[in-house]
VEXGUFI-119953 format. One record per residue: residue in three letters; x, z, y of N, C-alpha, C in turn; residue number from 1. Coordinates in Angstrom, 3 decimals, padded with zeros to 6 digits, m for minus. Example, Ala and Ser with C-alpha at 12.3 -4.5 7.8 and 13.67 -1.06 7.14 Angstrom:
% residues 2
['ALA'; [013.190; 007.800; m005.690]; [012.300; 007.800; m004.500]; [013.200; 007.800; m003.300]; 1]
['SER'; [012.850; 007.080; m002.250]; [013.670; 007.140; m001.060]; [012.900; 007.870; 000.030]; 2]
This chain:
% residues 156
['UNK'; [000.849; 000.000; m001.168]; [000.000; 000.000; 000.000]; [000.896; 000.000; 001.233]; 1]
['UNK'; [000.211; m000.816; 002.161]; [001.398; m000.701; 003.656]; [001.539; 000.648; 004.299]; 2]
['UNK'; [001.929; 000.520; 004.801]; [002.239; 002.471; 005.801]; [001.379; 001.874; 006.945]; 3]
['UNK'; [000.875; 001.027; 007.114]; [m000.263; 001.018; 008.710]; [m001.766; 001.062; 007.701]; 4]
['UNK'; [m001.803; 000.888; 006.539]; [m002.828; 000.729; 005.982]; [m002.877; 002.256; 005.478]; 5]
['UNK'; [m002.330; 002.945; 004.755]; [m002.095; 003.987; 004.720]; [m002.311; 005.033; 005.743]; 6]
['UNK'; [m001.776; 005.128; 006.910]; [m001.946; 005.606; 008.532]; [m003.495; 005.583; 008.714]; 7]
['UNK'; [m004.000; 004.625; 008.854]; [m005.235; 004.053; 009.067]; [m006.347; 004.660; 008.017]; 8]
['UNK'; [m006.000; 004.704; 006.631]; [m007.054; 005.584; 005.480]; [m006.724; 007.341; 006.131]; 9]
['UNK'; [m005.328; 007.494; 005.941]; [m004.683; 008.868; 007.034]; [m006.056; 009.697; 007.932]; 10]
['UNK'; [m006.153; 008.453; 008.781]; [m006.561; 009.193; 010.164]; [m008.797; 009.231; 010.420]; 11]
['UNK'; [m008.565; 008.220; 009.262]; [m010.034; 008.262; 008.342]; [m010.804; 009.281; 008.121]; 12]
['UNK'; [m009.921; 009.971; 007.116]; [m010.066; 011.042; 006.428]; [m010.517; 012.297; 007.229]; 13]
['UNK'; [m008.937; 012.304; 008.352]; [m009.247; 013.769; 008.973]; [m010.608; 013.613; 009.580]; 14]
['UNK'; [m010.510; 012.383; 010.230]; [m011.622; 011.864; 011.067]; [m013.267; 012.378; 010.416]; 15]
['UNK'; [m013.189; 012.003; 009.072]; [m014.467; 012.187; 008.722]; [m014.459; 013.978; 008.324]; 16]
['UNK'; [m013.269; 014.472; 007.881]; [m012.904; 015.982; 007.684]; [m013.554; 016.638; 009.060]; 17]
['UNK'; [m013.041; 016.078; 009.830]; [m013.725; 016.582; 011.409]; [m015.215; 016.910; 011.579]; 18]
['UNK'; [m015.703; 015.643; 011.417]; [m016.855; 016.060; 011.431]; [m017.629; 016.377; 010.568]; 19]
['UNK'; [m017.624; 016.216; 008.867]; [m018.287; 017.289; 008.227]; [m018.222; 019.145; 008.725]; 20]
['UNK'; [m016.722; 019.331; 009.062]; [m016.683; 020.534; 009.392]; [m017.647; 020.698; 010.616]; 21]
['UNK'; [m017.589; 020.075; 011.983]; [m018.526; 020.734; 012.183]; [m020.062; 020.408; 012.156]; 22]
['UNK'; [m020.332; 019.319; 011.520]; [m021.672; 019.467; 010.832]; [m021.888; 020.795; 010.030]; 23]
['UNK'; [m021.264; 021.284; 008.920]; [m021.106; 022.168; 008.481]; [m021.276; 023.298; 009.332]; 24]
['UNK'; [m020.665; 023.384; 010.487]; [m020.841; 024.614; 010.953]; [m022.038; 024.597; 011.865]; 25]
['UNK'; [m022.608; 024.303; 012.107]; [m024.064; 023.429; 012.630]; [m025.122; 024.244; 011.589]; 26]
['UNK'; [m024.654; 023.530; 010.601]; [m025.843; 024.281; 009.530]; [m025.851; 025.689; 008.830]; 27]
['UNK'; [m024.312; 025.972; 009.428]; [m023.854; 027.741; 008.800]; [m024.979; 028.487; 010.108]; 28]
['UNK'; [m024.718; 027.880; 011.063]; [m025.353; 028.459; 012.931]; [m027.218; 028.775; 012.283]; 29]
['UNK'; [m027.339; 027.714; 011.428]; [m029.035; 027.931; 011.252]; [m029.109; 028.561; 010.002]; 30]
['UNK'; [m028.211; 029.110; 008.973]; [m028.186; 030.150; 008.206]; [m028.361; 028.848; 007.152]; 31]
['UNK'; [m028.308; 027.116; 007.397]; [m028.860; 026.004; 005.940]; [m030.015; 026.071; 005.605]; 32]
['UNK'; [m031.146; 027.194; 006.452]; [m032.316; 027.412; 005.966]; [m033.322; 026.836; 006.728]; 33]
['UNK'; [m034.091; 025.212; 006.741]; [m034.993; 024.776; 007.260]; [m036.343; 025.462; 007.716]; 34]
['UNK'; [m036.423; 026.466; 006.733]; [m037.849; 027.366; 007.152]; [m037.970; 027.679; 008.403]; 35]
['UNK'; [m036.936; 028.057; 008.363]; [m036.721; 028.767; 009.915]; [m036.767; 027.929; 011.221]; 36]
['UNK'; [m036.381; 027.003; 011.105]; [m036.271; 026.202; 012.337]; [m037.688; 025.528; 012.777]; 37]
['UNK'; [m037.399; 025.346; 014.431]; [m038.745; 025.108; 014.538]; [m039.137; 023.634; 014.301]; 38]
['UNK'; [m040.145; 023.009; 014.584]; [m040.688; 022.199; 013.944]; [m040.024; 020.975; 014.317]; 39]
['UNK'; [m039.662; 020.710; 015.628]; [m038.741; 019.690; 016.527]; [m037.298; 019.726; 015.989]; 40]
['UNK'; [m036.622; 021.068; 015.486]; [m035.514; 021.118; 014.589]; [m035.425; 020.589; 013.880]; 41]
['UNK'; [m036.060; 020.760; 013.097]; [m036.786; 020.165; 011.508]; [m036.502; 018.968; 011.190]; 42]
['UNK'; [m037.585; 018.002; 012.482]; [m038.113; 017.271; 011.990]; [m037.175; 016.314; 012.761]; 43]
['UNK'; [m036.650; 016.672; 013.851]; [m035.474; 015.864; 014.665]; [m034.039; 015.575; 013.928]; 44]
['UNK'; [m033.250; 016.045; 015.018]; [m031.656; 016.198; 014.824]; [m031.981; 017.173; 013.469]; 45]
['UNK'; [m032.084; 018.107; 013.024]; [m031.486; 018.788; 012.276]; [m031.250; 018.231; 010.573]; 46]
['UNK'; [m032.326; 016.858; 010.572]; [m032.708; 015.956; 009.234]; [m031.371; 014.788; 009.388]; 47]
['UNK'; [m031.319; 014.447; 010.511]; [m030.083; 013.351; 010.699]; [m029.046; 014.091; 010.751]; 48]
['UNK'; [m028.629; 015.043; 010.779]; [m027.230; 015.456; 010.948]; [m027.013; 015.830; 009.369]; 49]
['UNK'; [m028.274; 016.365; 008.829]; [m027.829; 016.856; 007.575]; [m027.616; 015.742; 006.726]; 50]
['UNK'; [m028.608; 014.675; 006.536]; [m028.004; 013.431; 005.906]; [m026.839; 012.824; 006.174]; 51]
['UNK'; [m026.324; 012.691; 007.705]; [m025.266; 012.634; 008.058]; [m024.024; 013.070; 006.810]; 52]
['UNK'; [m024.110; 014.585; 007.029]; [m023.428; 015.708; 006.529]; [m023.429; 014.842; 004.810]; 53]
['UNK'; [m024.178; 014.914; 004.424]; [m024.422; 014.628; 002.828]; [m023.625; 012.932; 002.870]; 54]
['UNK'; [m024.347; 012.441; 003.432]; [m023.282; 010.896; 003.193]; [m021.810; 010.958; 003.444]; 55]
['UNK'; [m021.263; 011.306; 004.418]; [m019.860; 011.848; 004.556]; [m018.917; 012.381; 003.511]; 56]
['UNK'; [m019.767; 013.226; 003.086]; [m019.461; 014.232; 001.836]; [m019.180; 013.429; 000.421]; 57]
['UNK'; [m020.005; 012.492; 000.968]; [m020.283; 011.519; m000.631]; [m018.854; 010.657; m000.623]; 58]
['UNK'; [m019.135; 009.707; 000.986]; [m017.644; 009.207; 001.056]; [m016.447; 009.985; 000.933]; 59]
['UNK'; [m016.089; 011.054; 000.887]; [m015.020; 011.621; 001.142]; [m014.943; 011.795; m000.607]; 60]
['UNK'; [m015.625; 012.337; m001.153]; [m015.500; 012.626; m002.652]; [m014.811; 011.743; m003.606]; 61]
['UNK'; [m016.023; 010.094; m002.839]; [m015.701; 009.102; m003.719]; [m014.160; 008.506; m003.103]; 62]
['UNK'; [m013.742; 008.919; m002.129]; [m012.468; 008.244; m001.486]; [m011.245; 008.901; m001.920]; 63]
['UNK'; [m011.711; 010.281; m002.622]; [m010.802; 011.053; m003.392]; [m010.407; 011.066; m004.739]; 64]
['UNK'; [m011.490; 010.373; m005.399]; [m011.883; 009.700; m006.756]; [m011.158; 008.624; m007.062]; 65]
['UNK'; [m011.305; 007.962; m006.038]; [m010.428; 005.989; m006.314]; [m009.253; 006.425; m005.986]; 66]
['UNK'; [m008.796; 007.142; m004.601]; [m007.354; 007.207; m004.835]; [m006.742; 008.018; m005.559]; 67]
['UNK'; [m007.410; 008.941; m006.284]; [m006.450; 009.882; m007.334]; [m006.295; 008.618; m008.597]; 68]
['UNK'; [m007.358; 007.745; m008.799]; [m007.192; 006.957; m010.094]; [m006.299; 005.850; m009.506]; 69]
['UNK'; [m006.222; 005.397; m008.473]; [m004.809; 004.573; m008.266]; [m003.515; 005.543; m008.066]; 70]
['UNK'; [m003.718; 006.215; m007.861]; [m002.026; 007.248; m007.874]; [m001.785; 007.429; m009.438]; 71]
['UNK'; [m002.802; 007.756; m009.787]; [m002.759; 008.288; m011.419]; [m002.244; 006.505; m012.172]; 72]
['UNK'; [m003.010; 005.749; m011.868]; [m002.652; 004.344; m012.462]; [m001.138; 003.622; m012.306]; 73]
['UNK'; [m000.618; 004.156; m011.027]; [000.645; 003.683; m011.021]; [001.282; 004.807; m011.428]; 74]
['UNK'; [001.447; 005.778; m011.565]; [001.613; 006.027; m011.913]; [002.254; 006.422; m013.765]; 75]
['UNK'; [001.138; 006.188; m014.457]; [000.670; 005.915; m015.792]; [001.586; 004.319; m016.363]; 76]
['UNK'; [001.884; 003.562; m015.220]; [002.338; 002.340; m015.514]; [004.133; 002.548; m015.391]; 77]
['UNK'; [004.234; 003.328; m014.299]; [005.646; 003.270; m014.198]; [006.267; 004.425; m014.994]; 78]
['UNK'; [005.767; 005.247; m015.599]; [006.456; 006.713; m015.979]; [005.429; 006.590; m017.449]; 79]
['UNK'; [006.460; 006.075; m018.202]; [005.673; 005.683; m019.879]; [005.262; 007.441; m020.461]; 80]
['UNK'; [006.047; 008.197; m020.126]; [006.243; 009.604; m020.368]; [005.349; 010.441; m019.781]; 81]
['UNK'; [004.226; 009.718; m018.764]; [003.482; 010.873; m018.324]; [002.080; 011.001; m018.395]; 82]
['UNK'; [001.936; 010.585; m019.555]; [000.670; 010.665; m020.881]; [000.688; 011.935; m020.750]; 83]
['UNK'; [002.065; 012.526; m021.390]; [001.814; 014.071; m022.088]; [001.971; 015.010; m020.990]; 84]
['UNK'; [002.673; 014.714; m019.783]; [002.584; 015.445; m018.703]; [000.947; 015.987; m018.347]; 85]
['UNK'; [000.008; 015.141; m018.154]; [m000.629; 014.668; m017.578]; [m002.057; 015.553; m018.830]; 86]
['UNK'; [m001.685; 014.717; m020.085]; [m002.608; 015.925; m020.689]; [m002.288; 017.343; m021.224]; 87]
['UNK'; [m001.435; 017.423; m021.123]; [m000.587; 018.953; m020.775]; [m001.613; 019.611; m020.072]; 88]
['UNK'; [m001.491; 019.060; m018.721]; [m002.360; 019.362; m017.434]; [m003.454; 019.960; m017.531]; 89]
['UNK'; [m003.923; 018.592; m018.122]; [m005.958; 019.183; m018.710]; [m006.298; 019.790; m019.421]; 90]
['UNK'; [m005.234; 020.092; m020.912]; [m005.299; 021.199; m021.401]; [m004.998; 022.403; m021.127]; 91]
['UNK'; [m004.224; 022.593; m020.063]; [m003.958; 023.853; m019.520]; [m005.233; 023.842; m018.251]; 92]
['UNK'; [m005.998; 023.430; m017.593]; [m007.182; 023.724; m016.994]; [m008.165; 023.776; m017.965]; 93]
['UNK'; [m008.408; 023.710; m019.085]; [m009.646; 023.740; m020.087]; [m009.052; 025.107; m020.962]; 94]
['UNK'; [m008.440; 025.409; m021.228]; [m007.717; 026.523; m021.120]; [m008.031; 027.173; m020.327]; 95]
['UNK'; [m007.656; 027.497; m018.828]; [m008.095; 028.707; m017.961]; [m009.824; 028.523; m017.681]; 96]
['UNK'; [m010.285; 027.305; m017.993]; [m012.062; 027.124; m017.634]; [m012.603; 028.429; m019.092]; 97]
['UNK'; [m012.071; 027.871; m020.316]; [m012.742; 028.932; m021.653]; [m011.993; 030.377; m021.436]; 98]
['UNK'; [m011.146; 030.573; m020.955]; [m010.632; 031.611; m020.986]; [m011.310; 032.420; m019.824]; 99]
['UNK'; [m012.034; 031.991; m018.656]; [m012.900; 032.695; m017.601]; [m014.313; 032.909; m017.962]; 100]
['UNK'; [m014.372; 031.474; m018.977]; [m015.952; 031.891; m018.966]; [m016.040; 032.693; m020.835]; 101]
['UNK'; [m015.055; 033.119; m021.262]; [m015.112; 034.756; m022.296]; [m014.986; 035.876; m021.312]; 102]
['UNK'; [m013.986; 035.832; m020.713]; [m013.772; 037.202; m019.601]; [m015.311; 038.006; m018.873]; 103]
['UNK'; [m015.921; 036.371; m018.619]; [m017.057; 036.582; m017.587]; [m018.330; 037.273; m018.402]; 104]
['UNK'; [m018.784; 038.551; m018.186]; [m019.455; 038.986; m018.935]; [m021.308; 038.591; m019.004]; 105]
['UNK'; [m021.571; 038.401; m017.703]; [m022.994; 037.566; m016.742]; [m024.118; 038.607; m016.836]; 106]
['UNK'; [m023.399; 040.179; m016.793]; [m024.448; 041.047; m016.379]; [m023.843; 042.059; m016.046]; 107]
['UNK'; [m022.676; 041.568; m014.870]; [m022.358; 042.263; m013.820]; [m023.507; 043.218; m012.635]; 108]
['UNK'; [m024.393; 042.325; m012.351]; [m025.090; 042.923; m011.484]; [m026.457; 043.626; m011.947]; 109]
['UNK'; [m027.148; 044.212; m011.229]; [m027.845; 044.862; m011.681]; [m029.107; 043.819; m012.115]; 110]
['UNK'; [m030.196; 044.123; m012.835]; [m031.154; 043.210; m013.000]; [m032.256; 043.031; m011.894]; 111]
['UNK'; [m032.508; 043.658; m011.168]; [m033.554; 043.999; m010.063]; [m032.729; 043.325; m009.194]; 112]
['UNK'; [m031.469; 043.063; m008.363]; [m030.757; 042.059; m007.774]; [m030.549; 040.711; m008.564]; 113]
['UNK'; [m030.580; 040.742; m010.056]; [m031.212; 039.663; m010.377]; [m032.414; 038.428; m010.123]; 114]
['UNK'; [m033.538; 039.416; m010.544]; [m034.635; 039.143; m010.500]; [m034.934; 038.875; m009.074]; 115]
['UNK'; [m034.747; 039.483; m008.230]; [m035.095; 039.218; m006.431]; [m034.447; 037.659; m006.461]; 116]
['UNK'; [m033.258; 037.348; m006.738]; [m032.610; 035.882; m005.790]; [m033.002; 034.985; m007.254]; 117]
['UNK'; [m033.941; 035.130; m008.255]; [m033.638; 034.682; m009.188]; [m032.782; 033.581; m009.980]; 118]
['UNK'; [m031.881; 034.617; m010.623]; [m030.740; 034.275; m011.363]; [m030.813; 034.693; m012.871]; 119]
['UNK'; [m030.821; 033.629; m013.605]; [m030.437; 034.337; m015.387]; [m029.327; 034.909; m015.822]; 120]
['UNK'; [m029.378; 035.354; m016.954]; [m027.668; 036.141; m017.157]; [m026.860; 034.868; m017.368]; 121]
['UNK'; [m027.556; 033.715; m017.852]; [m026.392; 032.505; m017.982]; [m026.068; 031.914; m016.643]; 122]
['UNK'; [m026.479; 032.405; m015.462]; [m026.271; 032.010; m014.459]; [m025.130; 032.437; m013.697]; 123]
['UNK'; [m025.827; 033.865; m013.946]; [m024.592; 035.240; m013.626]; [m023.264; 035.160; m013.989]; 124]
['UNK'; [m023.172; 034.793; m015.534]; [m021.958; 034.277; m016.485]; [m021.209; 033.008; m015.927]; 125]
['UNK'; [m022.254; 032.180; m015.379]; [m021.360; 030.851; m014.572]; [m020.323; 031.116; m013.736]; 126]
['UNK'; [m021.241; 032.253; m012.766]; [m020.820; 032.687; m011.541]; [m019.355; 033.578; m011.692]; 127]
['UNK'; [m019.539; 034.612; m012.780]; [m018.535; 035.334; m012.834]; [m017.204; 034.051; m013.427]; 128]
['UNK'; [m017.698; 033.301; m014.576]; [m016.672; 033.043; m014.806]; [m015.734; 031.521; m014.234]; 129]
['UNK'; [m016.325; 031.532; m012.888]; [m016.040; 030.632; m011.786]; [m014.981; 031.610; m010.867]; 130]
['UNK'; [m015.664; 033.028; m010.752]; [m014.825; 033.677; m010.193]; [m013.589; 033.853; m010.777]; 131]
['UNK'; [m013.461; 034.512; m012.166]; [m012.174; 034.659; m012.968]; [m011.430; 033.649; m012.385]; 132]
['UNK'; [m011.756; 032.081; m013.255]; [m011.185; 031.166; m012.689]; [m010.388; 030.812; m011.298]; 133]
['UNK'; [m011.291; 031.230; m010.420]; [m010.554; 031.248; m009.101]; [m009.214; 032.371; m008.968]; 134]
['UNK'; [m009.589; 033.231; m009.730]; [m008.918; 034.783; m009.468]; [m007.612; 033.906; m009.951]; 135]
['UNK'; [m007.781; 034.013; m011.767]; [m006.521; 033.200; m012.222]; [m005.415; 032.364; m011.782]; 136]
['UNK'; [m006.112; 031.043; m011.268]; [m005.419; 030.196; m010.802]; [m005.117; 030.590; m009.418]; 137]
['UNK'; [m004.972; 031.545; m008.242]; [m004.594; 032.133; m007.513]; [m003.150; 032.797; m007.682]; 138]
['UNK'; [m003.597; 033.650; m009.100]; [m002.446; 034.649; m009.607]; [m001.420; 033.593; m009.975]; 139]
['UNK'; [m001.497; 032.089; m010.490]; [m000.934; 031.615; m011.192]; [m000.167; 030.984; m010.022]; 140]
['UNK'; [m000.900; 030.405; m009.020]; [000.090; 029.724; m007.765]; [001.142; 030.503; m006.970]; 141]
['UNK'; [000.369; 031.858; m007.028]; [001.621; 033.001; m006.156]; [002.515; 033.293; m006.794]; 142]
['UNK'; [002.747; 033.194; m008.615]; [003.881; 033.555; m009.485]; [004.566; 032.312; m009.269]; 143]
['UNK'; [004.062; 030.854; m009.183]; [005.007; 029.992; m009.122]; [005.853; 029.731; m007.573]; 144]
['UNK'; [004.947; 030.505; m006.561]; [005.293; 030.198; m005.506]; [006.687; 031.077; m005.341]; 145]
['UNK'; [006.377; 032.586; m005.943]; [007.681; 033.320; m005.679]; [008.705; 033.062; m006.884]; 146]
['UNK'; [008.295; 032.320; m008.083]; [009.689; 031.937; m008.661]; [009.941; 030.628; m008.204]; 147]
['UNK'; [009.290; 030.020; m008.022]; [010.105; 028.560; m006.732]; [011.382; 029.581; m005.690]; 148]
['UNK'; [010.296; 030.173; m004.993]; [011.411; 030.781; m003.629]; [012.820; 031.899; m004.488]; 149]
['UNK'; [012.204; 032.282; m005.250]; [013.889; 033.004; m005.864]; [014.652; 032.203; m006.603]; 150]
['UNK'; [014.334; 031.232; m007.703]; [015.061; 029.895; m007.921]; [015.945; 029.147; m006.877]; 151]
['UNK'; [015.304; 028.915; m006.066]; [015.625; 028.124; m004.989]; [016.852; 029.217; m004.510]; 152]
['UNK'; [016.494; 030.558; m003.854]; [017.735; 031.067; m003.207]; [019.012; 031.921; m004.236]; 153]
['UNK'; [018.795; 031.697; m005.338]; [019.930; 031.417; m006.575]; [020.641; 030.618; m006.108]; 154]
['UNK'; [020.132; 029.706; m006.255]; [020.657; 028.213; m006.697]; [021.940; 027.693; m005.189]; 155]
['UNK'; [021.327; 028.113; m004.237]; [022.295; 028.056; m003.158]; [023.217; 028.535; m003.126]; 156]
């Protein structure tokens, strides 16, 4: 790809990053909850911005989609060896996905805070073991981050 073509997808991105965020924060301001707003809200700006918001979202997803599968494709073409890299990878995220959702027990909370926002225990169980997950792979970036930085000042 050229570096002005590149530059140009570059400044795209933030561009559209821009304004989902503050579309986004637009709809954090009204709590995301249409009930509430009054009827001119509603039925005005607050329907176009949110479709707005949702198409954006869509492009940005799908613009993250095609170029991970062309990075991944040249990838895959020039480096015969990074098959196993690569499913290494996915087995070690399917790995920490089963390993959060055993941890996650899905009746953490009480049942009466259940029942009010209604949520099932297999819901609860999603939730917790989305959290693990997050927890994990947190713990896992800060161990590599501080044996990167003590590796690194060895090595000098």
């Amino acid at each position: 790809m050229k570096e002005s073509t590149r530059k140009l997808i570059t400044w795209a991105g933030i561009i559209i990053a821009g304004i989902c965020t503050v579309l986004s924060i637009v709809f954090a301001m009204n709590n995301g909850d249409v009930k509430e707003l009054s009827a001119v809200q509603a039925n005005g700006l607050f329907d176009a911005t949110f479709y707005i918001l949702l198409c954006l979202i869509a492009v940005s997803v799908i613009a993250i989609v095609v170029f991970l599968c062309i990075g991944l494709g040249k990838k895959f073409s020039e480096d015969k060896g990074y098959w196993k890299k690569f499913l290494g990878i996915v087995a070690a995220i399917v790995v920490v996905c089963v390993l959060a959702f055993v941890l996650s027990k899905g009746n953490d909370v009480s049942p009466a805070l259940m029942e009010k926002h209604d949520v099932t225990e297999a819901t609860s169980k999603l939730i917790g073991a989305a959290c693990y997950m997050v927890y994990i792979l947190v713990i896992v970036a800060a161990v590599a981050i501080v044996y990167t930085a003590i590796a690194k000042s060895f090595k000098k």
